[in-house]
VOGU-3710 file (C-alpha; in Angstrom, 3 decimals, decimal comma):
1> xxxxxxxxxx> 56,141/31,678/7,116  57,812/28,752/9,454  54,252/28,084/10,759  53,187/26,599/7,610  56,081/23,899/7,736  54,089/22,969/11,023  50,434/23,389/9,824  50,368/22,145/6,415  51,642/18,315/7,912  49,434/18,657/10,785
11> xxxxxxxxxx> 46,401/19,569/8,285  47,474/16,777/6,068  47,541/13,933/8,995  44,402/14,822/10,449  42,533/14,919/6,511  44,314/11,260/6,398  42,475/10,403/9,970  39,453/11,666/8,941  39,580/9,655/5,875  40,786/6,764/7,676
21> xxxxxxxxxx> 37,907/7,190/10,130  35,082/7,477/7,222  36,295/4,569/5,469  36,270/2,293/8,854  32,709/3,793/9,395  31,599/2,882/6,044  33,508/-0,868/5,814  31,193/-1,323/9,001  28,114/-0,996/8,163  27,539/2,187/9,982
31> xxxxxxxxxx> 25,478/4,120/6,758  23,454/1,012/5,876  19,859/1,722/7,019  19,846/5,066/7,375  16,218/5,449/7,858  15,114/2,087/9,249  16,159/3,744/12,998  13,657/7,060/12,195  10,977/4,971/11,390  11,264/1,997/14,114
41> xxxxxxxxxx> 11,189/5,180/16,716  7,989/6,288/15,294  6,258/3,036/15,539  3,928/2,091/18,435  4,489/-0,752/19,954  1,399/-1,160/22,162  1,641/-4,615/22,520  4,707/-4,801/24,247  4,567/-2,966/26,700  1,181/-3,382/28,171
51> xxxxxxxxxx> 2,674/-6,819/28,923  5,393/-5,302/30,292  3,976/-2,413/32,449  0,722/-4,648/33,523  1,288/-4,744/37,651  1,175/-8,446/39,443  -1,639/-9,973/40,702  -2,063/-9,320/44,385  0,611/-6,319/44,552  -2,236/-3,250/44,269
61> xxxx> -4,467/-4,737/46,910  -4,131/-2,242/48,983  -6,892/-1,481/52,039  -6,917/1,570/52,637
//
């Protein structure tokens, strides 16, 4: 029975730091676009990195 004058705080400060947590999350913008992420990994962006990946002039001119 003397554990609960130790638990039931401890279970009450870490519910407050949860809460405190969630509402710093939320006051952040953290649960804004919650699908915009899901879909922007799905897209293709071909584009980009073809110019990216495309090798230099002169580098593959390799005699062999």
């Amino acid at each position: 029975m003397d554990i609960l004058w130790l638990l039931v705080p401890m279970s009450v400060l870490i519910a407050l730091g949860i809460g405190a947590v969630f509402i710093w999350s939320a006051r952040s913008g953290q649960f804004d676009d919650l699908e915009g992420p899901a879909h922007r990994m799905l897209m293709d962006d071909d584009r980009a990195q073809t110019i990216d990946e495309a090798p230099a002039a002169g580098k593959d001119d390799r005699k062999v």
